[in-house]
N, CA, C and O atoms as CSV, one atom per row, in Angstrom:
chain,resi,resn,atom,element,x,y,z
A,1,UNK,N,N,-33.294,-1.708,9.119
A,1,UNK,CA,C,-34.273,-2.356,9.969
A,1,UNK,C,C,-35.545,-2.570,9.156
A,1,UNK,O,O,-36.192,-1.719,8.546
A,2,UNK,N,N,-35.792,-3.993,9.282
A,2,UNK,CA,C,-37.086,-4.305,8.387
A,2,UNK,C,C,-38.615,-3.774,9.484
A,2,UNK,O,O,-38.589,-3.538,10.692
A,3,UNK,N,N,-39.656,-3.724,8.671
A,3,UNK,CA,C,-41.111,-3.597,9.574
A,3,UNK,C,C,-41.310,-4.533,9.816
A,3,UNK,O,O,-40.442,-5.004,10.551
A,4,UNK,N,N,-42.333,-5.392,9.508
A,4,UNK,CA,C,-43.048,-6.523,9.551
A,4,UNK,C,C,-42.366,-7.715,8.629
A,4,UNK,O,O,-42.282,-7.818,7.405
A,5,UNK,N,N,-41.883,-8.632,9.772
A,5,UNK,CA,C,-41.621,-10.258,8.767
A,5,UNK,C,C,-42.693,-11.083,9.044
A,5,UNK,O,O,-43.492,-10.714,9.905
A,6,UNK,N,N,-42.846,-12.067,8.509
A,6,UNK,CA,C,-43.416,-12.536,8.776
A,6,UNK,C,C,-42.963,-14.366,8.229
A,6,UNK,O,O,-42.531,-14.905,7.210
A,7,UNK,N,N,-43.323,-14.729,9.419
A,7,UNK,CA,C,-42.350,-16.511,9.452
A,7,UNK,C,C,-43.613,-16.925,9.664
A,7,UNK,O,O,-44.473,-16.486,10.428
A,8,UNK,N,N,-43.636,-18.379,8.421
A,8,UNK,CA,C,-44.067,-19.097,8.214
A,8,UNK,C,C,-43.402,-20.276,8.780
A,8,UNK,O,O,-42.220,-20.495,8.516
A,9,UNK,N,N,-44.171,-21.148,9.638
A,9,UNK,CA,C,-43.433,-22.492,10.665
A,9,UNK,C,C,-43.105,-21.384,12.298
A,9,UNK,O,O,-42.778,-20.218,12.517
A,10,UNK,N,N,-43.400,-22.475,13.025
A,10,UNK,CA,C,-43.037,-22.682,14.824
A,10,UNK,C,C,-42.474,-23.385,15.100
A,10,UNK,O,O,-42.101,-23.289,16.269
A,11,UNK,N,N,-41.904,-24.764,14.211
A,11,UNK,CA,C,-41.066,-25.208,15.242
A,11,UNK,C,C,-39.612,-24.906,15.567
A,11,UNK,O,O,-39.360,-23.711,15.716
A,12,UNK,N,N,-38.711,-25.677,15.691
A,12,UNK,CA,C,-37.383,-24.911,16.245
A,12,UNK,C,C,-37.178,-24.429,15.406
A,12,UNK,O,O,-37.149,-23.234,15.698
A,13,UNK,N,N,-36.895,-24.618,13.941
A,13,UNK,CA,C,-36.492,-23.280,13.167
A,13,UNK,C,C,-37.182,-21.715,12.939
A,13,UNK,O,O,-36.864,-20.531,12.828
A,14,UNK,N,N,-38.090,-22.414,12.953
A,14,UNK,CA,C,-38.956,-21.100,13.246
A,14,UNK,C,C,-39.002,-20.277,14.439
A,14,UNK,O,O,-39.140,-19.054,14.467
A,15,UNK,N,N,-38.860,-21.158,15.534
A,15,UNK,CA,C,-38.812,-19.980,16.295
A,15,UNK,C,C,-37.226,-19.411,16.697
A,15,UNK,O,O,-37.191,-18.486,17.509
A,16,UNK,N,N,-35.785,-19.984,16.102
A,16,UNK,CA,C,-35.311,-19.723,16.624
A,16,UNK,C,C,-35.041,-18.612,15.330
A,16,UNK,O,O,-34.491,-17.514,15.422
A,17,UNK,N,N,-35.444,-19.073,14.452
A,17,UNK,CA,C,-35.909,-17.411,13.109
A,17,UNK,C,C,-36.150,-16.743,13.775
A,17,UNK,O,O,-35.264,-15.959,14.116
A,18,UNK,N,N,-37.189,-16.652,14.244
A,18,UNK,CA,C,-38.299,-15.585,14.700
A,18,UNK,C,C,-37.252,-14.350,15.736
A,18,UNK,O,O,-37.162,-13.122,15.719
A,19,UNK,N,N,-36.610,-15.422,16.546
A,19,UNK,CA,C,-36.226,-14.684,17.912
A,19,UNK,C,C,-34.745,-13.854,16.987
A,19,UNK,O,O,-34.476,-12.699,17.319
A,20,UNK,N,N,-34.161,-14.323,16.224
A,20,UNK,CA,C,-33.114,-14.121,15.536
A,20,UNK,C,C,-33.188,-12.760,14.839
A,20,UNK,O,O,-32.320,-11.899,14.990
A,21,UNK,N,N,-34.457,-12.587,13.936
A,21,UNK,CA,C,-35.096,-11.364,12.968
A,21,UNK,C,C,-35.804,-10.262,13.813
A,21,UNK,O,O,-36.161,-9.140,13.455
A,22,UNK,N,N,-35.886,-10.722,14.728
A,22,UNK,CA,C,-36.480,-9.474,16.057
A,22,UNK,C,C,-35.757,-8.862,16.125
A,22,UNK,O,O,-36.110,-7.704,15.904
A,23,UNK,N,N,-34.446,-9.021,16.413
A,23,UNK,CA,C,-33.524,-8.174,16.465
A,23,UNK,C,C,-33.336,-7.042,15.449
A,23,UNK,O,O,-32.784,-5.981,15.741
A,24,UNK,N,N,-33.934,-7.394,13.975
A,24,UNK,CA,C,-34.049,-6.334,12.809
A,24,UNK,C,C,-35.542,-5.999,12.225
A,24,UNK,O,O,-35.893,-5.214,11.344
A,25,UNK,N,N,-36.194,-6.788,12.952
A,25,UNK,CA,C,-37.773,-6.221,12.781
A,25,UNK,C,C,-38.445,-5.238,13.937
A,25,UNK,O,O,-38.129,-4.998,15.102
A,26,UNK,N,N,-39.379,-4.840,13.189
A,26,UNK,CA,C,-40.164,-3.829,14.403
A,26,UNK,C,C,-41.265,-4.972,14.973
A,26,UNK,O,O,-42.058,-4.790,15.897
A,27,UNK,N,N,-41.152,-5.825,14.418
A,27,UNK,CA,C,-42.232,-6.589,14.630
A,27,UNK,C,C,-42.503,-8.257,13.198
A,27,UNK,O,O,-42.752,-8.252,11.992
A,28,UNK,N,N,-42.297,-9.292,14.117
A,28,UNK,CA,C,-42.246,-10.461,13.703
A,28,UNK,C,C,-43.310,-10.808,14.019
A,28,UNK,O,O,-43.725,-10.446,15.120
A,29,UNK,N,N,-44.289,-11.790,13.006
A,29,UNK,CA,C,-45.201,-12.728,13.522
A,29,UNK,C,C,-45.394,-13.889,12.799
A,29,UNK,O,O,-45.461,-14.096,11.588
A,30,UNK,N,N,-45.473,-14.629,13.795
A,30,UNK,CA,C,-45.308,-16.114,13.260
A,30,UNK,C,C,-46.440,-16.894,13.349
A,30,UNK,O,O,-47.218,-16.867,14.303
A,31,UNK,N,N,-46.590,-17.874,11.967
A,31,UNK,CA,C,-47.686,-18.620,11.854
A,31,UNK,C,C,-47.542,-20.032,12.499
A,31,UNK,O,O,-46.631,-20.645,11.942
A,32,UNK,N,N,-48.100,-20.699,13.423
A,32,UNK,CA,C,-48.061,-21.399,13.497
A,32,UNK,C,C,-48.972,-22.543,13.609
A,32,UNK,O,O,-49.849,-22.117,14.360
A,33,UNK,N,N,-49.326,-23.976,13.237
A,33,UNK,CA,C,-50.038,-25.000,12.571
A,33,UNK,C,C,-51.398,-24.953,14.254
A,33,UNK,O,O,-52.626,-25.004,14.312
A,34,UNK,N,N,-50.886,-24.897,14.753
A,34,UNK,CA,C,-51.706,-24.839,16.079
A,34,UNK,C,C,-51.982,-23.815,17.224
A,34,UNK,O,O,-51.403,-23.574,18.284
A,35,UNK,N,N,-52.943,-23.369,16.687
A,35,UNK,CA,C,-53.960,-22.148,17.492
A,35,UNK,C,C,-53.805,-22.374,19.526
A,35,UNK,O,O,-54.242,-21.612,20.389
A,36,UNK,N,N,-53.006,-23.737,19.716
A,36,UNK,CA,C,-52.731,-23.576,21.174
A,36,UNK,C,C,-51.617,-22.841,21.290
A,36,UNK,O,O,-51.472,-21.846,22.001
A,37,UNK,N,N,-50.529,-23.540,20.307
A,37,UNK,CA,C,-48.865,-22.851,20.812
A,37,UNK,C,C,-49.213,-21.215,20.452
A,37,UNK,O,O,-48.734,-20.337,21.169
A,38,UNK,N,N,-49.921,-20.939,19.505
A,38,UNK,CA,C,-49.725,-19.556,19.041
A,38,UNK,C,C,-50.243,-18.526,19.983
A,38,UNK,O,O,-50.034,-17.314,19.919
A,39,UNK,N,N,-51.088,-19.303,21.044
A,39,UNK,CA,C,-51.622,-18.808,21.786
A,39,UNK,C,C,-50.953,-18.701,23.189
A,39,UNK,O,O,-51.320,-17.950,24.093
A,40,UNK,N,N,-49.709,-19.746,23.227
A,40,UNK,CA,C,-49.068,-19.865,24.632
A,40,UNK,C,C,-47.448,-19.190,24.138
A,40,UNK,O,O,-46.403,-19.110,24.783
A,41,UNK,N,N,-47.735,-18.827,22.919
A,41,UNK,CA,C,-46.113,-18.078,22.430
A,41,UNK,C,C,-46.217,-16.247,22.841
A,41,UNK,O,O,-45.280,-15.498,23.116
A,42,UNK,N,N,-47.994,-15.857,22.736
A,42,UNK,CA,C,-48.765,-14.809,22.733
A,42,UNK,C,C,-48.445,-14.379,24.141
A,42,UNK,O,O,-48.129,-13.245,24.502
A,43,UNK,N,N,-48.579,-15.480,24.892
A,43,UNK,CA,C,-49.142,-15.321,26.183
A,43,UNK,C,C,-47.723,-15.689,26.992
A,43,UNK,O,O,-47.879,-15.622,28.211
A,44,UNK,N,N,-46.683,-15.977,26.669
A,44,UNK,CA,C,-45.680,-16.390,27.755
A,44,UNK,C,C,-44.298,-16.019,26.945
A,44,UNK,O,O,-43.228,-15.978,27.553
A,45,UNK,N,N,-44.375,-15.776,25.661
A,45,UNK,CA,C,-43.000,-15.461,24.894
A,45,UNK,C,C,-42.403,-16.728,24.879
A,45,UNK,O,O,-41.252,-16.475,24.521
A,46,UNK,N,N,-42.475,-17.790,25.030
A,46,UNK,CA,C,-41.852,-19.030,24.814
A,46,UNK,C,C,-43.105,-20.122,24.014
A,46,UNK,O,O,-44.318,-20.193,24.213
A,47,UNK,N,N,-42.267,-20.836,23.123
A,47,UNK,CA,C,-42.832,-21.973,22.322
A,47,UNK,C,C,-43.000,-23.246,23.695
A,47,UNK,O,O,-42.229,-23.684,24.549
A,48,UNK,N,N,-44.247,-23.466,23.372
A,48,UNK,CA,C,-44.640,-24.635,24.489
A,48,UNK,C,C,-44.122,-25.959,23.623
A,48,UNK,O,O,-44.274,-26.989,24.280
A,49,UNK,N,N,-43.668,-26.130,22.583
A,49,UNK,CA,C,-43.562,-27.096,22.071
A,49,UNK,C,C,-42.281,-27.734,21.235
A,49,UNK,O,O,-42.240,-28.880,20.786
A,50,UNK,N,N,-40.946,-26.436,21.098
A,50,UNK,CA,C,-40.114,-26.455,20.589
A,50,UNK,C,C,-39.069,-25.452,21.220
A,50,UNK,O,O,-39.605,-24.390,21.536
A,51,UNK,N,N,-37.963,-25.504,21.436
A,51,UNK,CA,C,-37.025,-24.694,22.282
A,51,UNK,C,C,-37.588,-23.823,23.527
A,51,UNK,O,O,-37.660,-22.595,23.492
A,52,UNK,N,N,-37.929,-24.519,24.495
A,52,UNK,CA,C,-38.825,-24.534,25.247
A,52,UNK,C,C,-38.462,-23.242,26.404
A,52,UNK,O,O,-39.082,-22.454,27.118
A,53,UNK,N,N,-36.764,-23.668,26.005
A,53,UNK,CA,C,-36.557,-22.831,27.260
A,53,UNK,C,C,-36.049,-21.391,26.899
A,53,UNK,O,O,-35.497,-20.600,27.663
A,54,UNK,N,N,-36.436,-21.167,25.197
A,54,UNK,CA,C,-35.845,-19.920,24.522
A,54,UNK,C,C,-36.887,-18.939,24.613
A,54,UNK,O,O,-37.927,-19.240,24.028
A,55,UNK,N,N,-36.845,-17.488,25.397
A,55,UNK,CA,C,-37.399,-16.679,25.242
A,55,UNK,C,C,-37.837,-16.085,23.969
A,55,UNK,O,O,-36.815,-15.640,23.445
A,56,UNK,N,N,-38.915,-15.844,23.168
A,56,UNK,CA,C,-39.076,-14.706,22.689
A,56,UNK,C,C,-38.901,-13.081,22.870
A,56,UNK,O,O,-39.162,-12.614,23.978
A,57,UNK,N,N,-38.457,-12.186,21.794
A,57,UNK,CA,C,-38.224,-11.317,22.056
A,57,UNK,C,C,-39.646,-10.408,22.254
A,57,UNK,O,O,-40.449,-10.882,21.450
A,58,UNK,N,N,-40.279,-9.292,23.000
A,58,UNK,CA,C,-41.468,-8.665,23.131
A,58,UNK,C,C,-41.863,-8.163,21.653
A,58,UNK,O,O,-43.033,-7.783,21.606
A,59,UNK,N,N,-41.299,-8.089,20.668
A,59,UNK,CA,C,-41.641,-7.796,19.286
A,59,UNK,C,C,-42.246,-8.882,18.474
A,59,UNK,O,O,-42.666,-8.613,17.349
A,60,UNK,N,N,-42.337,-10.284,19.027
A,60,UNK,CA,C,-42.709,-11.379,18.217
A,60,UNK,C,C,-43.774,-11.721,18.838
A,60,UNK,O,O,-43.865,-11.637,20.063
A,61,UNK,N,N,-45.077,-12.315,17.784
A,61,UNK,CA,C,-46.005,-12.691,18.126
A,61,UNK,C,C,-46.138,-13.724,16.962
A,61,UNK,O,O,-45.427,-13.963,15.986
A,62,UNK,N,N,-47.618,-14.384,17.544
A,62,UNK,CA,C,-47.905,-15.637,16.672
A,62,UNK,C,C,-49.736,-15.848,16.115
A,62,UNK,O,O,-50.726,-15.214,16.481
A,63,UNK,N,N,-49.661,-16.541,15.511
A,63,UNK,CA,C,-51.130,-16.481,15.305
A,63,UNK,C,C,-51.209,-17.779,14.187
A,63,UNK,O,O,-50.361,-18.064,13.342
A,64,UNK,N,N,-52.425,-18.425,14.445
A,64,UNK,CA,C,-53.218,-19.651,13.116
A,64,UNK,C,C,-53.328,-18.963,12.427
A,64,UNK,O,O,-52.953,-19.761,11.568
A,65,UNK,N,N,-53.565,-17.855,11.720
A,65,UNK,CA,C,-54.386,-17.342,10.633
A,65,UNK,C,C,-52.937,-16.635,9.962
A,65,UNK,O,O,-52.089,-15.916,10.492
A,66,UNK,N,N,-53.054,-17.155,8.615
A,66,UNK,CA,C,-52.348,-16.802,7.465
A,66,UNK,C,C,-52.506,-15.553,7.351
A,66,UNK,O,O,-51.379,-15.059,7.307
A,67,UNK,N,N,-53.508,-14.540,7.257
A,67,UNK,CA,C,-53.894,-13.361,6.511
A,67,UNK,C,C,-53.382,-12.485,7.466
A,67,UNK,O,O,-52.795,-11.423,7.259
A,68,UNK,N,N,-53.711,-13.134,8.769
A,68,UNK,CA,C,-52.941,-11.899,10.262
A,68,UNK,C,C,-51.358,-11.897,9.845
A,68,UNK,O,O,-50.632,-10.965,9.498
A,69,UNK,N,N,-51.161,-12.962,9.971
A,69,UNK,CA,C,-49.222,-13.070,10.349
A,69,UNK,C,C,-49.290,-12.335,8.483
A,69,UNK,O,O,-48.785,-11.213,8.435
A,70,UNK,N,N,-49.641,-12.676,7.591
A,70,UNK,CA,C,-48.895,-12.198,6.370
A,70,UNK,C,C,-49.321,-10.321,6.194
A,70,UNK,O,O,-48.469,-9.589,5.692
A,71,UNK,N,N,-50.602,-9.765,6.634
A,71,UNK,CA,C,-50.944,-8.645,7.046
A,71,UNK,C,C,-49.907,-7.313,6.740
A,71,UNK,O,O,-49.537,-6.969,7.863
A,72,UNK,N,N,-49.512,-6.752,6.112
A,72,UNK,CA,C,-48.266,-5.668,6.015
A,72,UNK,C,C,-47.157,-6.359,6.382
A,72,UNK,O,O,-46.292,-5.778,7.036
A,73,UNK,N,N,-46.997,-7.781,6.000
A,73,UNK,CA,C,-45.513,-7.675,5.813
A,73,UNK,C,C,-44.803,-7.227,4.906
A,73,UNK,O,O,-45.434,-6.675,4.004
A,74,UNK,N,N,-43.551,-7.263,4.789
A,74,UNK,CA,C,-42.822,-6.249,3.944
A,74,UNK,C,C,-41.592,-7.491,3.692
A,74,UNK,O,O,-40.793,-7.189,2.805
A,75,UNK,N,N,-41.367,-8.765,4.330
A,75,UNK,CA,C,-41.162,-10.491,3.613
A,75,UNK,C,C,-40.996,-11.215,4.352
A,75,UNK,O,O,-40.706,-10.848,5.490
A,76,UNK,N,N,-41.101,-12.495,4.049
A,76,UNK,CA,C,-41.918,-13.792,4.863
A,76,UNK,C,C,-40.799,-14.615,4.458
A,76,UNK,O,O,-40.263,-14.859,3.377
A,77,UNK,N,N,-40.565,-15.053,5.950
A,77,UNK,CA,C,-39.327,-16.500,5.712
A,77,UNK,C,C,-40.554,-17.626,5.721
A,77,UNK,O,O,-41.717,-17.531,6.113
A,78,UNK,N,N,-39.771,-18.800,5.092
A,78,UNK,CA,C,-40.645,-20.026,5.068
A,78,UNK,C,C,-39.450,-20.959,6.323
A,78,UNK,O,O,-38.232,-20.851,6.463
A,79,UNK,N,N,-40.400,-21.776,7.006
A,79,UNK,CA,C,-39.551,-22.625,7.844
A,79,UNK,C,C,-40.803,-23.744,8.484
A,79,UNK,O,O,-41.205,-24.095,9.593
A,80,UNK,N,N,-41.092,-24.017,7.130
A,80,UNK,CA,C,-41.943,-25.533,7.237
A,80,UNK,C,C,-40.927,-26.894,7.094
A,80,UNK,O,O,-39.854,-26.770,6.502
A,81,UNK,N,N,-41.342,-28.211,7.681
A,81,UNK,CA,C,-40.803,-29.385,7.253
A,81,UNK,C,C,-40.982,-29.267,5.610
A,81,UNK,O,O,-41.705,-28.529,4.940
A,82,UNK,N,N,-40.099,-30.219,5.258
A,82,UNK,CA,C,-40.233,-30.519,3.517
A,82,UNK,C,C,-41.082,-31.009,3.267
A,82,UNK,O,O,-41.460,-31.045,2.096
A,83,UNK,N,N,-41.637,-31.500,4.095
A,83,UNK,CA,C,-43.089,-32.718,3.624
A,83,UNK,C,C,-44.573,-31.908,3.868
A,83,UNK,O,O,-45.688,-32.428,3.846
A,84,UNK,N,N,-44.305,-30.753,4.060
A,84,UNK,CA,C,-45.390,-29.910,4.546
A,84,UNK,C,C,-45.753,-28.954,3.675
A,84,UNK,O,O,-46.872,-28.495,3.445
A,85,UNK,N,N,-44.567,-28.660,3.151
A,85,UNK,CA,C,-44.156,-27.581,2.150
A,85,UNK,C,C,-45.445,-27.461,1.232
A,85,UNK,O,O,-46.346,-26.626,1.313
A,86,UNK,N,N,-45.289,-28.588,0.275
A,86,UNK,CA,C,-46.307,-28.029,-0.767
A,86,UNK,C,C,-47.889,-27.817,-0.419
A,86,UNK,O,O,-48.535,-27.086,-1.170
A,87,UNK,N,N,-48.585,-28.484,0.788
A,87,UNK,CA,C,-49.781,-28.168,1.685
A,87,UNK,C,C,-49.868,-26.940,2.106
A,87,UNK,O,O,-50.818,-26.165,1.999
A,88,UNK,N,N,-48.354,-26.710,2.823
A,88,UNK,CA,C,-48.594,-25.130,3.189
A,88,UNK,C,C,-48.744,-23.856,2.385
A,88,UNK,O,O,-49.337,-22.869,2.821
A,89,UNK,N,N,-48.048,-23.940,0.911
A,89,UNK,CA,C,-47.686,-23.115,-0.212
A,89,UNK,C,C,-48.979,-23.010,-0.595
A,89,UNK,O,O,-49.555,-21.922,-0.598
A,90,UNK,N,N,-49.716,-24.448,-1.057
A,90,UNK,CA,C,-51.259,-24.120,-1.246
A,90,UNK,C,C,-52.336,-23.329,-0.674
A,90,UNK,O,O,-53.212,-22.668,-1.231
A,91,UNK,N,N,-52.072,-23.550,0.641
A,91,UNK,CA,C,-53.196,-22.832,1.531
A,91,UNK,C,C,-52.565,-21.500,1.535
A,91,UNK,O,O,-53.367,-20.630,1.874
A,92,UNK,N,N,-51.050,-20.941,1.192
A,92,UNK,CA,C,-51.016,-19.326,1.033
A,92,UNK,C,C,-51.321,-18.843,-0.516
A,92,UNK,O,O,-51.381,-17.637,-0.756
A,93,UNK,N,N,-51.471,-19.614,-1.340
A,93,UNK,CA,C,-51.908,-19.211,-2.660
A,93,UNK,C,C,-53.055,-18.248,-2.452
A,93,UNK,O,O,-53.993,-18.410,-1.671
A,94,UNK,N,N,-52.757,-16.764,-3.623
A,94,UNK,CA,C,-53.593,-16.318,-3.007
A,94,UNK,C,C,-53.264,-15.001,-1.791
A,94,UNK,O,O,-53.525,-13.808,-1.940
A,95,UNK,N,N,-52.811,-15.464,-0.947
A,95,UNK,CA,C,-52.651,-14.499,0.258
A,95,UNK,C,C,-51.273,-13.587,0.251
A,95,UNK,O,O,-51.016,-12.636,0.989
A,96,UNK,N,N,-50.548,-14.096,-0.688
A,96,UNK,CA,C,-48.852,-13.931,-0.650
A,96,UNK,C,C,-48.945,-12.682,-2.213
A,96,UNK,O,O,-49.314,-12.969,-3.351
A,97,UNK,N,N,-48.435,-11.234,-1.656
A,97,UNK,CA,C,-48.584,-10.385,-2.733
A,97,UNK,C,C,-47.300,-10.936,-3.520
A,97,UNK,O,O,-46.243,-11.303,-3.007
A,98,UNK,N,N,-47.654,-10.908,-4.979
A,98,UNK,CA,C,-46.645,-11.150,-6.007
A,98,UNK,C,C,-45.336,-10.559,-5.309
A,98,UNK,O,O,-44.447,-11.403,-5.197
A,99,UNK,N,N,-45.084,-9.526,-4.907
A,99,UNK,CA,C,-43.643,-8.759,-5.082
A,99,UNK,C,C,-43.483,-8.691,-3.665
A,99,UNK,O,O,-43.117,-7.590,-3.253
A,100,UNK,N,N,-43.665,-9.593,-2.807
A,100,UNK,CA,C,-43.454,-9.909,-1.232
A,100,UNK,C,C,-42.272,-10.671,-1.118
A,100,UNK,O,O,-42.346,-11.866,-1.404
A,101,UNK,N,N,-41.010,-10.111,-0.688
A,101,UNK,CA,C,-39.888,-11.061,-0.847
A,101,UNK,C,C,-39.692,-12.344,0.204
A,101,UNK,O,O,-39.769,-12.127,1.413
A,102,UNK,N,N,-39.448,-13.628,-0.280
A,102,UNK,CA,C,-39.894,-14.366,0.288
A,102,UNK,C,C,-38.472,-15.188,0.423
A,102,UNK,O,O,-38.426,-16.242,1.057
């Protein structure tokens, strides 16, 4: 059983990651591009915007901020679009410890 993952991306892959790795995390948190969903994933266990009608498990949470969701993780799935990818990699430069399995 892992501690802390931490998923990068909300939409359906991501969250259906998220709900998937709960099952072996103590605790998942997911980044996602918009401070509303992360806030209505917080607040209702379901993505307002992608698999709508898929529960989250009570171990997963979400948040805008890179430094929260990456915070003691122990490794971080990526589940951005391809076209997002290298924008998103940039803005974790920096935040992502060298030996964080990714």
């Amino acid at each position: 059983m892992a501690g802390r993952i931490a998923v990068i991306g909300s939409g359906s892959w991501g969250t259906a990651a998220a709900g998937l790795l709960a099952a072996h995390a103590d605790d998942v948190r997911m980044w996602a591009h918009s401070p509303k969903v992360a806030e209505a994933i917080n607040r209702a266990h379901r993505n307002p915007r992608h698999l709508t009608d898929f529960e989250l498990p009570a171990n997963v949470s979400a948040s805008h901020d890179f430094a929260q969701v990456l915070d003691g993780a122990e490794s971080m799935v990526m589940v951005v679009p391809s076209s997002f990818l290298r924008c998103i990699c940039e803005e974790l430069k920096g935040l992502v410890p060298e030996d964080l399995p990714i």
